[in-house]
Each structure stands twice: as structure tokens, then as C-alpha cells.
Residue frames as a rotation matrix with the C-alpha (Angstrom) as fourth column:
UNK 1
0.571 0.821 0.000 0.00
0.821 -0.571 0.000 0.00
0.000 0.000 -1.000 0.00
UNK 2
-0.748 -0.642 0.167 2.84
0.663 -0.717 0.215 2.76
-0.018 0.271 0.962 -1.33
UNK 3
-0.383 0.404 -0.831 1.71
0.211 -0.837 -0.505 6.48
-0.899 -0.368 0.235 -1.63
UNK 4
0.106 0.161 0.981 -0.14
0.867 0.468 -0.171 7.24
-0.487 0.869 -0.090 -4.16
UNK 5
0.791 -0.369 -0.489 2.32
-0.350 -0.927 0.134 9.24
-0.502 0.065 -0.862 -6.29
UNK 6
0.918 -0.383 0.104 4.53
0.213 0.253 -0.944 9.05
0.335 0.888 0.314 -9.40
UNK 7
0.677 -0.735 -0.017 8.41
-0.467 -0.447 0.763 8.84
-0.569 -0.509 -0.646 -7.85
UNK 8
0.475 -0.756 -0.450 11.03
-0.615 0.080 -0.784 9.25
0.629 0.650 -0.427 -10.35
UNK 9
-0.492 -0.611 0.620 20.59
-0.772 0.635 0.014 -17.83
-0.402 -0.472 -0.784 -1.66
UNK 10
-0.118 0.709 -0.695 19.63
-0.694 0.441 0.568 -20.60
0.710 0.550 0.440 -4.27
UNK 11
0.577 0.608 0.546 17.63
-0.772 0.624 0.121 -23.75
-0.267 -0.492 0.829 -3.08
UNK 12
-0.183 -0.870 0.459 18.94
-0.867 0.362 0.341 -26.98
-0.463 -0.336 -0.821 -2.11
UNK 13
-0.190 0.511 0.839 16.24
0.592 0.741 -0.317 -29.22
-0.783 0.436 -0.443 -4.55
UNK 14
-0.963 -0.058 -0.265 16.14
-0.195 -0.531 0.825 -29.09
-0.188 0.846 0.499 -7.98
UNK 15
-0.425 0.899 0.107 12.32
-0.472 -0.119 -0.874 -28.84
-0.772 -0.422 0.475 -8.78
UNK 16
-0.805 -0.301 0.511 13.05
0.260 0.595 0.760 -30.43
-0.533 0.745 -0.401 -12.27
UNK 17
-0.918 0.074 -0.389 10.76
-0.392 -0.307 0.867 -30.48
-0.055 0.949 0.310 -15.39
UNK 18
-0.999 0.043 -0.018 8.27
0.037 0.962 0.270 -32.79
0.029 0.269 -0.963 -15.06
UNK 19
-0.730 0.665 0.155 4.54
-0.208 -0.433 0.877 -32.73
0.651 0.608 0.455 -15.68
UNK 20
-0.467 0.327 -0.821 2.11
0.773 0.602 -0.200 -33.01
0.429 -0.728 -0.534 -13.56
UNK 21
-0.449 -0.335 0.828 1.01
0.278 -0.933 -0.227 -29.81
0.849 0.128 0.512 -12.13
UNK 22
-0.249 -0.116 -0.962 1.63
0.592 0.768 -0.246 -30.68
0.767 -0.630 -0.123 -8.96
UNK 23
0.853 0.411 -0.323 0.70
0.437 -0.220 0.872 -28.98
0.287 -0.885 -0.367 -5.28
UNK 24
0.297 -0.799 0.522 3.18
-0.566 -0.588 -0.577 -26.56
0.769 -0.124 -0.627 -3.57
UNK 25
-0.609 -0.173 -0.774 4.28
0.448 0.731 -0.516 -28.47
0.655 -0.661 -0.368 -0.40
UNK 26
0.737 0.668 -0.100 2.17
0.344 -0.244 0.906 -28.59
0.581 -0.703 -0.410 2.63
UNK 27
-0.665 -0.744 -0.068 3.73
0.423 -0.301 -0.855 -26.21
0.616 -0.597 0.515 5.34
UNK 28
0.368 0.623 -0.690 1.82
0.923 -0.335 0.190 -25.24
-0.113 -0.707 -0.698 9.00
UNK 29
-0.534 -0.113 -0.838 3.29
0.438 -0.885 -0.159 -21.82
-0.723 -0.452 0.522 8.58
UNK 30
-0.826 0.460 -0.327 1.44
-0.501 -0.864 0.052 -20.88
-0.259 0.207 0.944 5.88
UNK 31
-0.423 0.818 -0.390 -1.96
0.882 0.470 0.028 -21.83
0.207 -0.332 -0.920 7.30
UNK 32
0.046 0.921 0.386 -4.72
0.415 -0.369 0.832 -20.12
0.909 0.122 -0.399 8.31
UNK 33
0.754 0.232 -0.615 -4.03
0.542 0.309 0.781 -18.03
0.371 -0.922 0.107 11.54
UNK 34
0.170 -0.870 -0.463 -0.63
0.984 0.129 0.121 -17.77
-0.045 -0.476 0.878 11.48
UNK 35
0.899 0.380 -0.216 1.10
0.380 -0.924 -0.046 -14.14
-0.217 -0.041 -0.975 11.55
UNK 36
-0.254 -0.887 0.385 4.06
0.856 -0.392 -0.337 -12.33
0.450 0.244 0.859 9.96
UNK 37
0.896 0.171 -0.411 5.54
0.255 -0.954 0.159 -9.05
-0.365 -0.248 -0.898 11.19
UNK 38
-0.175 -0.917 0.359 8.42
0.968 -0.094 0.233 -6.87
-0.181 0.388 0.904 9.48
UNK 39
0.079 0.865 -0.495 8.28
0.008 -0.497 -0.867 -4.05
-0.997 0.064 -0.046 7.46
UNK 40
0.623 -0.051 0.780 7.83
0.782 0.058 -0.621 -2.63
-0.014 0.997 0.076 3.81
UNK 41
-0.353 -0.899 -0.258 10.64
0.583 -0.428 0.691 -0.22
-0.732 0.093 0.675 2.13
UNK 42
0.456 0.678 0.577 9.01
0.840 -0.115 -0.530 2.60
-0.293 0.726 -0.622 0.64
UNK 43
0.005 -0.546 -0.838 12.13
0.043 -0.837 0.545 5.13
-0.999 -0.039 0.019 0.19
UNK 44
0.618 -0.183 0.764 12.52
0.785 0.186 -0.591 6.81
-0.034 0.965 0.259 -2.94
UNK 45
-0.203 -0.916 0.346 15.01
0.809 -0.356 -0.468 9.08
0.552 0.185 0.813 -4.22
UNK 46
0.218 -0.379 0.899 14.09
-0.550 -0.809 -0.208 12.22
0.807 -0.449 -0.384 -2.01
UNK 47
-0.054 -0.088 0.995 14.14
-0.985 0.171 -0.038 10.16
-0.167 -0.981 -0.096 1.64
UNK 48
-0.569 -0.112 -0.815 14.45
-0.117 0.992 -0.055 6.56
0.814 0.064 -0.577 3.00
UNK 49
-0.103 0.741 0.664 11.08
-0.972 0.066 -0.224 4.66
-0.210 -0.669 0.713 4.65
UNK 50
-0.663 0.571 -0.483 9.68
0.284 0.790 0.544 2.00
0.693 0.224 -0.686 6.04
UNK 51
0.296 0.787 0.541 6.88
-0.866 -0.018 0.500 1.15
0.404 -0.617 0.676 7.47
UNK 52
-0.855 -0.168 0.491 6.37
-0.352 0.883 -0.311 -1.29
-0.381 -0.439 -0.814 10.05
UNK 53
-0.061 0.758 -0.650 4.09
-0.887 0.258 0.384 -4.24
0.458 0.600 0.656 8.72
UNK 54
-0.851 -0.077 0.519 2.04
-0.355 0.813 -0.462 -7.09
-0.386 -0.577 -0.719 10.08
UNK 55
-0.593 0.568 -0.571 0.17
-0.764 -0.172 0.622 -9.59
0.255 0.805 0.536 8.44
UNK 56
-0.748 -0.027 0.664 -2.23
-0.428 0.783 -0.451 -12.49
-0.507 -0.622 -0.597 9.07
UNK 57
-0.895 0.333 -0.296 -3.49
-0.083 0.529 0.845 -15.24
0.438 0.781 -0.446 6.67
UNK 58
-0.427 0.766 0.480 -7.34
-0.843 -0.144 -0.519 -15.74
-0.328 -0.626 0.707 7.30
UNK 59
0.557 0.685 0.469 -7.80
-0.296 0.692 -0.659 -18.18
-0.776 0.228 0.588 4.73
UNK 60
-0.093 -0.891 -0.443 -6.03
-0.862 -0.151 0.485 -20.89
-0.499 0.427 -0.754 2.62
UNK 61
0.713 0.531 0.457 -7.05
-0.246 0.800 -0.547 -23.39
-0.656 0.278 0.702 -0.05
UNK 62
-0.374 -0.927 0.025 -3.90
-0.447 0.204 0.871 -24.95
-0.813 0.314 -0.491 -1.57
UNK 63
-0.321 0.170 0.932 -6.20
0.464 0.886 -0.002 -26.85
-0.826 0.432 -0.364 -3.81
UNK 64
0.871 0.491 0.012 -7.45
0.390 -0.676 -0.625 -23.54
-0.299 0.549 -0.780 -5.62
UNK 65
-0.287 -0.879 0.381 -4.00
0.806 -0.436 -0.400 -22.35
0.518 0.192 0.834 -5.52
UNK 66
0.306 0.429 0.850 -6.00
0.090 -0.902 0.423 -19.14
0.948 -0.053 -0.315 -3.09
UNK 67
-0.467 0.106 -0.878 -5.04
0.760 -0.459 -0.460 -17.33
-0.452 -0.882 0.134 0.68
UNK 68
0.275 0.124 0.953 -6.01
-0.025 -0.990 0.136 -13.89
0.961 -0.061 -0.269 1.55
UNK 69
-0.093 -0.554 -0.827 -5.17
0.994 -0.004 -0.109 -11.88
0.057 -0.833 0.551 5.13
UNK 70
0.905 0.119 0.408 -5.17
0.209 -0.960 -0.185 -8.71
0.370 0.252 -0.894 5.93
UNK 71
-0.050 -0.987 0.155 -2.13
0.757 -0.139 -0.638 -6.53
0.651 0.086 0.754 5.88
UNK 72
0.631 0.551 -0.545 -1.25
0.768 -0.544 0.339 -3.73
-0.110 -0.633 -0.767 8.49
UNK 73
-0.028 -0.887 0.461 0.81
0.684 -0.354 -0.638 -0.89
0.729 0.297 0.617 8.15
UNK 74
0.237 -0.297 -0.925 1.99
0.971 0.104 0.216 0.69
0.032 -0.949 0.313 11.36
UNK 75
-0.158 -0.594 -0.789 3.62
0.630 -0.675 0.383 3.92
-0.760 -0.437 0.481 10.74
UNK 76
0.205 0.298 0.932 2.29
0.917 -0.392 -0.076 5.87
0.343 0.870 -0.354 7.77
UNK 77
-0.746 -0.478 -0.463 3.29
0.649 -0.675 -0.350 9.01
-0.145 -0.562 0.814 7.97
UNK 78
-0.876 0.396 0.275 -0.05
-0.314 -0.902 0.297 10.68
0.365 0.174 0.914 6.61
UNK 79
-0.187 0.706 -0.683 -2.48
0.369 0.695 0.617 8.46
0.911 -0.137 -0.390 8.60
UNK 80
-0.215 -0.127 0.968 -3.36
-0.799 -0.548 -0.249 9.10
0.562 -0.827 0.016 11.91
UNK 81
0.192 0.031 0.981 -4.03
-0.784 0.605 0.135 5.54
-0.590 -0.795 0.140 12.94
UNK 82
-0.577 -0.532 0.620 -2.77
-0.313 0.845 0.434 2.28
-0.755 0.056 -0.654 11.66
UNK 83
-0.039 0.482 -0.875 -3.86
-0.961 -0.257 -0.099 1.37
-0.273 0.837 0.474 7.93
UNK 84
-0.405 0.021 0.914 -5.38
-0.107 0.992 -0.071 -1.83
-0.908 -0.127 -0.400 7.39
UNK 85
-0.162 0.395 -0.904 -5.98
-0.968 -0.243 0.067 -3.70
-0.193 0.886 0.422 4.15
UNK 86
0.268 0.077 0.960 -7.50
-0.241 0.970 -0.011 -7.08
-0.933 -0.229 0.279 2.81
UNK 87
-0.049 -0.544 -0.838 -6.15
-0.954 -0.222 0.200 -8.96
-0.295 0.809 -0.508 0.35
UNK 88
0.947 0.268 0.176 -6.48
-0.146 0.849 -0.508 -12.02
-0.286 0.455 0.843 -2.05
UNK 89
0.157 -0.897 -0.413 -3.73
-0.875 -0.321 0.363 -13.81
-0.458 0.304 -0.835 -3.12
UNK 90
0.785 -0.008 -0.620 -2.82
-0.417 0.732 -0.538 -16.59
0.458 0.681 0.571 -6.30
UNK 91
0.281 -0.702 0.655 -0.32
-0.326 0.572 0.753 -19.51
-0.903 -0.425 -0.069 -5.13
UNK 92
0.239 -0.105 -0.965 1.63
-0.883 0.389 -0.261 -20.18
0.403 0.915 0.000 -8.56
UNK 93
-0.047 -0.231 0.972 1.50
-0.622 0.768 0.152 -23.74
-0.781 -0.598 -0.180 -8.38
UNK 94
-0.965 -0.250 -0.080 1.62
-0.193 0.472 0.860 -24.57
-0.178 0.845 -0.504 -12.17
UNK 95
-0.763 0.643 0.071 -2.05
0.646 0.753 0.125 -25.51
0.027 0.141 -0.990 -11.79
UNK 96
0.263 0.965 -0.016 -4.27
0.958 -0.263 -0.116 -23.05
-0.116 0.015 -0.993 -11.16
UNK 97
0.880 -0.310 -0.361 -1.29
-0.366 -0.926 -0.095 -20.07
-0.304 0.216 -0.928 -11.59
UNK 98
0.429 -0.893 0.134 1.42
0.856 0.354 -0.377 -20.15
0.290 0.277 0.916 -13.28
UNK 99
-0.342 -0.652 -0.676 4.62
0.743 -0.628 0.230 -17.27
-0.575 -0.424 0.700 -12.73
UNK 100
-0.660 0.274 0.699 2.90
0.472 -0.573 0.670 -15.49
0.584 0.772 0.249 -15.67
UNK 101
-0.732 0.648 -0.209 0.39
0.228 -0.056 -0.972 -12.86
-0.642 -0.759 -0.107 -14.19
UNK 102
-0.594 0.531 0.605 -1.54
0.797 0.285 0.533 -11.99
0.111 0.798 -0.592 -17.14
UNK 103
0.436 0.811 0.389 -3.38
0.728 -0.572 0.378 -8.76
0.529 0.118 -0.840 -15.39
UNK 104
0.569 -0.219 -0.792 -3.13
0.525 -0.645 0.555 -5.96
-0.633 -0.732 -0.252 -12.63
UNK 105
0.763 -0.575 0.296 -0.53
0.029 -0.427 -0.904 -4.28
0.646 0.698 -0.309 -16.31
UNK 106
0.244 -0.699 0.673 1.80
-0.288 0.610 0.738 -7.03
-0.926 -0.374 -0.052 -15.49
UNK 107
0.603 0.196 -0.774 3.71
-0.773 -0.098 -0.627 -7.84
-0.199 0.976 0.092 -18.10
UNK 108
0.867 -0.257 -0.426 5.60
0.296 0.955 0.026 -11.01
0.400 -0.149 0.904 -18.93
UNK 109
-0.216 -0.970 0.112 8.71
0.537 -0.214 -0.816 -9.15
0.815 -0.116 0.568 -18.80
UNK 110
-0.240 -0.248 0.938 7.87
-0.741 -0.578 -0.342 -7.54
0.627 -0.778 -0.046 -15.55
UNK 111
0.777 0.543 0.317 7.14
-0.611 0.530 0.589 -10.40
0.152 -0.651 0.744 -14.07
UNK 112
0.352 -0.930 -0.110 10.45
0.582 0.309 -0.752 -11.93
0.733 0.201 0.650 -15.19
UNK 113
-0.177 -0.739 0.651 11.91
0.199 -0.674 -0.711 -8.70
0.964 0.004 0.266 -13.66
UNK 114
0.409 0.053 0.911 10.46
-0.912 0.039 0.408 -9.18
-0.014 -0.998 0.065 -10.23
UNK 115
0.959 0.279 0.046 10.36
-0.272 0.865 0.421 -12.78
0.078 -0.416 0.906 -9.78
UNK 116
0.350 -0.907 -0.234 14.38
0.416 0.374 -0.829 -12.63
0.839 0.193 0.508 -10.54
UNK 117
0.028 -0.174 0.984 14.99
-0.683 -0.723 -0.108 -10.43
0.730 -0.669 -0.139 -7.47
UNK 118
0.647 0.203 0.735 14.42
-0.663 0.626 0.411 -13.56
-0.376 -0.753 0.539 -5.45
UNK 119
-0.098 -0.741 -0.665 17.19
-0.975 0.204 -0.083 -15.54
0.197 0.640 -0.743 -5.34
UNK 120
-0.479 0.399 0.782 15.32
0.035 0.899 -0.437 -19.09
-0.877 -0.182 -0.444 -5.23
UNK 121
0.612 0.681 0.401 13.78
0.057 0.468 -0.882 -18.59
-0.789 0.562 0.248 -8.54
UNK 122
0.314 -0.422 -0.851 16.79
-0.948 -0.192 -0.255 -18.39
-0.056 0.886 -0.460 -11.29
UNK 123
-0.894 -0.080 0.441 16.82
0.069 0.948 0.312 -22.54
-0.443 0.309 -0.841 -11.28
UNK 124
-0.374 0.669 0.642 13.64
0.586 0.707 -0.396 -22.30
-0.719 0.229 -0.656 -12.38
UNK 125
-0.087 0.326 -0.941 13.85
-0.684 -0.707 -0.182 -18.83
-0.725 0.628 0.284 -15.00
UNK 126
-0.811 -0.436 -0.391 14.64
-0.499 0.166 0.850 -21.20
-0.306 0.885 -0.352 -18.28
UNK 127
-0.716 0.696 -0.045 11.63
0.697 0.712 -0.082 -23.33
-0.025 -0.090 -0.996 -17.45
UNK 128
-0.043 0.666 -0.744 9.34
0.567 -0.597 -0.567 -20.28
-0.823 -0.446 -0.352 -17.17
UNK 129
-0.383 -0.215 -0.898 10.70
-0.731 -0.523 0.437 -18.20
-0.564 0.824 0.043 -20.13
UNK 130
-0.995 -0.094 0.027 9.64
-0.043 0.665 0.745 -21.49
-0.088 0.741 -0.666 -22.13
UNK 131
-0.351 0.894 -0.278 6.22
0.291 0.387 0.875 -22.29
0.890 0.227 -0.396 -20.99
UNK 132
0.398 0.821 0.410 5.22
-0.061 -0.423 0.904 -20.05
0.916 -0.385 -0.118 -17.90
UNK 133
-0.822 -0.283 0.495 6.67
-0.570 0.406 -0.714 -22.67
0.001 -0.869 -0.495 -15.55
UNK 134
-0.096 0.987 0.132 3.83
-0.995 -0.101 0.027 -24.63
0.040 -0.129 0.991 -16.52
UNK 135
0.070 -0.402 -0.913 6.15
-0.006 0.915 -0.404 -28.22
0.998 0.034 0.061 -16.74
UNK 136
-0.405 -0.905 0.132 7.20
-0.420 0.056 -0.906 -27.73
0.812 -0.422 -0.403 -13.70
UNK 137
0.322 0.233 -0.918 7.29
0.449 0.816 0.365 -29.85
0.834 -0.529 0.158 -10.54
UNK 138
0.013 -0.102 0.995 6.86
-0.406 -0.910 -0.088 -27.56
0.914 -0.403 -0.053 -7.06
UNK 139
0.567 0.823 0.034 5.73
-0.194 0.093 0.977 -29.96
0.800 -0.561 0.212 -4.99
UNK 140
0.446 -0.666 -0.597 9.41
0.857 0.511 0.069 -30.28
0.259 -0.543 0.799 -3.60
UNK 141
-0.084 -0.605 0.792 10.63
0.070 -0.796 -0.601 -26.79
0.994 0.005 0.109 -4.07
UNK 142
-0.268 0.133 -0.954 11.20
0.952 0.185 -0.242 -25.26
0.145 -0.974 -0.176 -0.41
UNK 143
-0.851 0.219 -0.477 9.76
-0.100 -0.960 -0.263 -22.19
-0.516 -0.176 0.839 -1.69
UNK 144
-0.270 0.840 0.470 6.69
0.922 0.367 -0.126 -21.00
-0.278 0.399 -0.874 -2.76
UNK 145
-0.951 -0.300 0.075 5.89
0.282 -0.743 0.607 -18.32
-0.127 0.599 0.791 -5.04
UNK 146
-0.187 0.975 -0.118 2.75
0.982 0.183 -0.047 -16.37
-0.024 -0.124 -0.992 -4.97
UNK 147
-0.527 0.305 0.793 0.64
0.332 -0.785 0.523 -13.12
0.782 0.539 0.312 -5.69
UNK 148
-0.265 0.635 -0.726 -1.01
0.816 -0.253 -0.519 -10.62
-0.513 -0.730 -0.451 -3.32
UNK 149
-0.234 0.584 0.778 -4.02
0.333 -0.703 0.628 -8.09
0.913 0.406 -0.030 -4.57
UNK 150
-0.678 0.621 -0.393 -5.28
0.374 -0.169 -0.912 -5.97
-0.633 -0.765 -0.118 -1.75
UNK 151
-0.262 0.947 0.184 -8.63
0.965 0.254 0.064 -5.71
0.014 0.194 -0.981 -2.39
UNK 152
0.706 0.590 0.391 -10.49
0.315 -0.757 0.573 -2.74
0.634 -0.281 -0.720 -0.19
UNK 153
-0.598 -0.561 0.572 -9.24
-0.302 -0.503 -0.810 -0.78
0.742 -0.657 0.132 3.01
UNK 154
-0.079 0.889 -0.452 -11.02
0.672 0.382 0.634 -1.91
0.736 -0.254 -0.628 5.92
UNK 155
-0.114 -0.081 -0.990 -10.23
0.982 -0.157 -0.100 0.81
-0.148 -0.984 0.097 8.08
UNK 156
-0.426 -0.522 -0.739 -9.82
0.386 -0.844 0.373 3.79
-0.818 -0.126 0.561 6.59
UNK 157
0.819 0.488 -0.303 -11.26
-0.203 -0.248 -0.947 5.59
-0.537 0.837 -0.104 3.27
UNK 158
0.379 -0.401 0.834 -9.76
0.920 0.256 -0.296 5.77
-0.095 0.880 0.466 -0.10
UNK 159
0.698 -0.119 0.706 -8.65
0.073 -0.969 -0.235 9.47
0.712 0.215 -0.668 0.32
UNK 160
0.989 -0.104 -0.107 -6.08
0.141 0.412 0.900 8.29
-0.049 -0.905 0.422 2.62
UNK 161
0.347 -0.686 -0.640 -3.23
-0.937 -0.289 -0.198 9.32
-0.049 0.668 -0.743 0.45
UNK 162
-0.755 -0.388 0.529 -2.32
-0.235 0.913 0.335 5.34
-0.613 0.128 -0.780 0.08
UNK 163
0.155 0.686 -0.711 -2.92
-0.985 0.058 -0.160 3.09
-0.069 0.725 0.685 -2.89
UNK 164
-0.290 -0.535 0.793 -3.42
-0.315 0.836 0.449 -0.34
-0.904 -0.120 -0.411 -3.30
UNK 165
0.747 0.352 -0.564 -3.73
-0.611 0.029 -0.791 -0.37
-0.262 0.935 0.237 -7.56
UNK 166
-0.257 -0.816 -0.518 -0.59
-0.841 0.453 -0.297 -2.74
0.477 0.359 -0.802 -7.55
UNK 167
0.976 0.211 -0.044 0.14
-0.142 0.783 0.605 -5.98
0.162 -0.585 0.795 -6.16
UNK 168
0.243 -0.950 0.198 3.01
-0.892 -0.139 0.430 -8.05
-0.381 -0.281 -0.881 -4.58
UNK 169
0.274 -0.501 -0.821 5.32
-0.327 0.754 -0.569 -10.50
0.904 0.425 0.043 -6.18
UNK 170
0.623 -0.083 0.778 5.50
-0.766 0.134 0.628 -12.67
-0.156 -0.988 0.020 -3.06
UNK 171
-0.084 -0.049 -0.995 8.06
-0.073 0.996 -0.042 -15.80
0.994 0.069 -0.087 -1.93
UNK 172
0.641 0.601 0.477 7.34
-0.727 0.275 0.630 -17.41
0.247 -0.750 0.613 0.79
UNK 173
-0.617 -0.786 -0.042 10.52
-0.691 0.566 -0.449 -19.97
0.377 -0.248 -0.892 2.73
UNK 174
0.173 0.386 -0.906 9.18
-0.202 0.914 0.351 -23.29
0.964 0.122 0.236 3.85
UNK 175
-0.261 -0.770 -0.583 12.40
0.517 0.399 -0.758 -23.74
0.815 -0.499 0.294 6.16
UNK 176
-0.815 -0.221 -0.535 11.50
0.579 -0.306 -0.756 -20.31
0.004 -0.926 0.377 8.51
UNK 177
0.130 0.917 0.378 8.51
0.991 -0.132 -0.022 -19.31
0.030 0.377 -0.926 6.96
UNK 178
-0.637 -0.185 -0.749 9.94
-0.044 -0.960 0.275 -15.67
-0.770 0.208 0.603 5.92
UNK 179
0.482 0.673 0.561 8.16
0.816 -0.111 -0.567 -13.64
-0.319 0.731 -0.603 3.58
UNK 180
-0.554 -0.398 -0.732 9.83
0.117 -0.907 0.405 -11.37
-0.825 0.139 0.548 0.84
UNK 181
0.275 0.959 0.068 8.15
0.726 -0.161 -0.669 -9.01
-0.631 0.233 -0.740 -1.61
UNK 182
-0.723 -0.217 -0.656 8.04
-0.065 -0.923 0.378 -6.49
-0.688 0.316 0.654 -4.03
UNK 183
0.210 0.850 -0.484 5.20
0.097 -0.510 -0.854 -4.08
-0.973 0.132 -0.190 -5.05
UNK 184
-0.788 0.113 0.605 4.50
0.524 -0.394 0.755 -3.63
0.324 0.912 0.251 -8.92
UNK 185
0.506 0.848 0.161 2.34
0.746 -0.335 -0.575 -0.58
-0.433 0.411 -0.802 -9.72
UNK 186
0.059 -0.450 0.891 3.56
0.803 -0.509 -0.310 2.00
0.593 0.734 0.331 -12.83
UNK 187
0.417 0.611 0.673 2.47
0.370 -0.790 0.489 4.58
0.830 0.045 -0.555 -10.47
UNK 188
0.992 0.055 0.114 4.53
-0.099 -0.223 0.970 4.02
0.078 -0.973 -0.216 -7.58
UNK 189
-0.023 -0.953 0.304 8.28
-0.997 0.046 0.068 3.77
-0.078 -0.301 -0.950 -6.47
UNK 190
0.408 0.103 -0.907 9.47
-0.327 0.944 -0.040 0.51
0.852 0.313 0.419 -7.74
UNK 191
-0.172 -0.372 -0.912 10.56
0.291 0.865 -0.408 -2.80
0.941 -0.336 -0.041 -6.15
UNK 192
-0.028 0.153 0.988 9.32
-0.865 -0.499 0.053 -1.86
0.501 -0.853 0.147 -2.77
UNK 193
-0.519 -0.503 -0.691 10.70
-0.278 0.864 -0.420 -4.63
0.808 -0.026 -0.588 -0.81
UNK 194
0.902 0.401 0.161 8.28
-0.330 0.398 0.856 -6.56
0.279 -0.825 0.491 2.00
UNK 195
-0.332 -0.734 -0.593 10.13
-0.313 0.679 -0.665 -8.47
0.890 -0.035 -0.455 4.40
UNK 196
0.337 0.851 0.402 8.56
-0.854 0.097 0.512 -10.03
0.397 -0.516 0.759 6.68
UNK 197
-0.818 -0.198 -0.541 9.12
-0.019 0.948 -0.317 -13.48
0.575 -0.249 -0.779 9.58
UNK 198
-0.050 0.703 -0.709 6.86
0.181 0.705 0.686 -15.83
0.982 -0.094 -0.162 11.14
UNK 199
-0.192 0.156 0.969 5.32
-0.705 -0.709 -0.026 -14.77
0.683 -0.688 0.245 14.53
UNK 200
-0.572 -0.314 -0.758 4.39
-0.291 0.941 -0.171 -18.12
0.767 0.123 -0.630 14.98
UNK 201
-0.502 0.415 0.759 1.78
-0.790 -0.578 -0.206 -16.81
0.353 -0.702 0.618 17.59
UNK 202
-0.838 0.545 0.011 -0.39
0.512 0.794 -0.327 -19.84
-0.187 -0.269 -0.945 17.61
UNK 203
-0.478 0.866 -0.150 -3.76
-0.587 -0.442 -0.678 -17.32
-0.653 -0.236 0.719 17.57
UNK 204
-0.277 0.224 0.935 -6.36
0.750 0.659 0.064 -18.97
-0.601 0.718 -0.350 15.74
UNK 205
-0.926 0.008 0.377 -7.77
0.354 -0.328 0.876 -17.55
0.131 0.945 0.301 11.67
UNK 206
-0.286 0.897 -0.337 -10.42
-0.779 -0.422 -0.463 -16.82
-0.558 0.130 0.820 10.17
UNK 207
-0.076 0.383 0.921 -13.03
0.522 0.802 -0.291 -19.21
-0.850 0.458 -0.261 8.12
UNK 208
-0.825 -0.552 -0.119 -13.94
0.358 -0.674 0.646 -18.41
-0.437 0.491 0.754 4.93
UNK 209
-0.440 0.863 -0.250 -17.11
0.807 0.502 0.311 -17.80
0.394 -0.065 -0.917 5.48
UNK 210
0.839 0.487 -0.243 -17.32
0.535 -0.658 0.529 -15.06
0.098 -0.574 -0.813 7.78
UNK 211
-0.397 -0.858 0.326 -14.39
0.785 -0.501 -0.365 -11.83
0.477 0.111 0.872 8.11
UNK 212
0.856 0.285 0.431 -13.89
-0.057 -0.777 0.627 -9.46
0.514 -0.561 -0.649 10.89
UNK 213
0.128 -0.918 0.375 -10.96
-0.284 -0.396 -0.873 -8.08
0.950 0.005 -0.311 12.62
UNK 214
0.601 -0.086 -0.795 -9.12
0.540 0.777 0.324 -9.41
0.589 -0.624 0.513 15.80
């Protein structure tokens, strides 16, 4: 959720070729419930920011390839109280996404140009540049690669001086259940970097059924 305003270690399994378009691996950290806290890097060439950020998944269907959660930002400097947002997010799992995003004015080559920033996904660029990443076999990788849309604000209006017309290029670690990012929108200060670890709180989620704040 950047202002809205125009500002001038590889893996240890190869994830191989193979068809099938398999499931990402089950992992309990990203489950329903759980919580990340870090923040996001929104400096741009006049000053250096972050915010502080905390998220928490509400809802996760590995079989759709779908989470969502809502995201907080902590320290805005034109807010006057903490700036919550909800989001939806695609699991590329070869099956129901692939590394291609196809919308949000994503292009292939910007998607290339994020997803390389992570250094877990150049074993798997040649395989992508060919066919999406749609051969591939995830269900071993120890990452997991994945899209976030916020949706709405749930706190706050839209005249908030924050936008959320982009999305993040998310990965996600199995091993410690970090979370790194970076924001695409034409409109904003590129590569804004999430970073984000596992709180590991234990609290319980949400269903997906029903959504309200904790």
C-alpha cells in the first residue's frame, strides 16, 4: 500500500521439469491463523522509509492455488491511525497459476523482472521463459511463489493518500517461513521490498465464510 504518487541464496532441490502440475508443499506456517511481522521499504530518491508491517493469513485453499489476510501498516506518515488492508492472493502452483500474471498491467517481462529479485527462482527462469513454468514440478521446491491483490481498506477511506492499484510479487521460505516481496504498480516507487518473519503466535484464523478483525 505505497503512496499514491509518481516517484522518479539458491535452493537446495532441484524442482526439475516434469509434468504433472503438482501442489506446492504442505507447510503449517502458511496456514490459516498464522502471523508475519516486518516491514515494507518505501524510500525513494528524495528520503528513506519504512513502514512497520504485520500480516495475518485468514484463509487458505492450496487446492485452488488461493489465501487472503489482511495486511497492516503501522507507521504511515499521513495516517493518523494504523492502515489496514485485505487482500487475495494466487499460489503459482503450475495448476491453477502459473509465474505469468496476465493482469493488474503485469507484463511477462515484468514479471520476469520481479520474480528474478528472489534468489530461489533463477533454477527455475529457463523453465518459465519457455512455458510459464507450466512443466514444472513444485511440490518439492522449499519455496513457494505467490501473488497478493489488496482488495479494499477496511479501516480507513480511499482518500487516505495510500494506494493499493498494484500488487506483490511474493516468496514465501518453507524452512523459517519468511516472507519477501516487491510491489508492482507503474504509479509508484518501484521494487518496494516486504520483508517479513513468522510470529508463529499460535492465535487462531479466520473461516472463509465469515471476516472481521481481531
Amino acid at each position: 500500500m505505497p503512496v499514491r504518487m509518481v516517484e522518479s541464496s539458491s535452493p537446495s532441490q532441484d524442482p526439475g521439469t516434469t509434468t504433472g502440475n503438482t501442489l506446492p508443499p504442505p507447510c503449517t506456517l502458511l496456514s490459516v491463523g498464522q502471523s508475519f511481522s516486518g516491514t515494507q521499504n518505501v524510500s525513494s530518491l528524495q528520503k528513506d522509509e519504512a513502514w512497520r508491517v504485520n500480516v495475518r493469513i485468514q484463509g487458505c485453499d492450496l487446492d485452488r492455488g488461493y489465501l487472503c489476510g489482511t495486511m497492516e501498516a503501522l507507521n504511515v506518515p499521513m495516517a493518523d491511525t494504523p492502515v489496514v488492508t485485505f487482500w487475495e492472493g494466487e499460489i503459482v502452483d503450475t495448476k491453477n497459476y502459473t509465474f505469468y500474471t496476465g493482469k493488474w498491467g503485469a507484463t511477462q517481462d515484468d514479471d520476469i523482472k520481479h520474480w528474478t529479485k528472489f534468489p530461489s527462482f533463477p533454477p527455475l527462469l529457463p523453465q518459465v521463459e519457455a512455458d510459464g513454468g507450466k512443466s514444472l514440478d513444485l511440490s518439492s521446491y522449499p519455496y513457494i511463489f505467490m501473488r497478493w491483490k489488496e482488495q479494499h481498506f477496511v479501516n480507513v477511506g480511499t482518500d487516505c493518500g495510500l494506494t493499493i492499484a498494484g500488487f506483490y510479487y511474493v516468496c514465501f521460505s518453507c524452512g523459517d517461513g519468511s516472507i519477501n516481496g516487491f510491489y508492482y504498480d507503474p504509479n509508484s516507487s518501484p521494487f518496494q521490498k516486504l520483508e517479513l518473519k513468522s510470529t508463529n503466535d499460535g492465535r487462531s484464523g479466520f473461516s472463509f465464510s465469515t471476516y472481521e478483525l481481531q
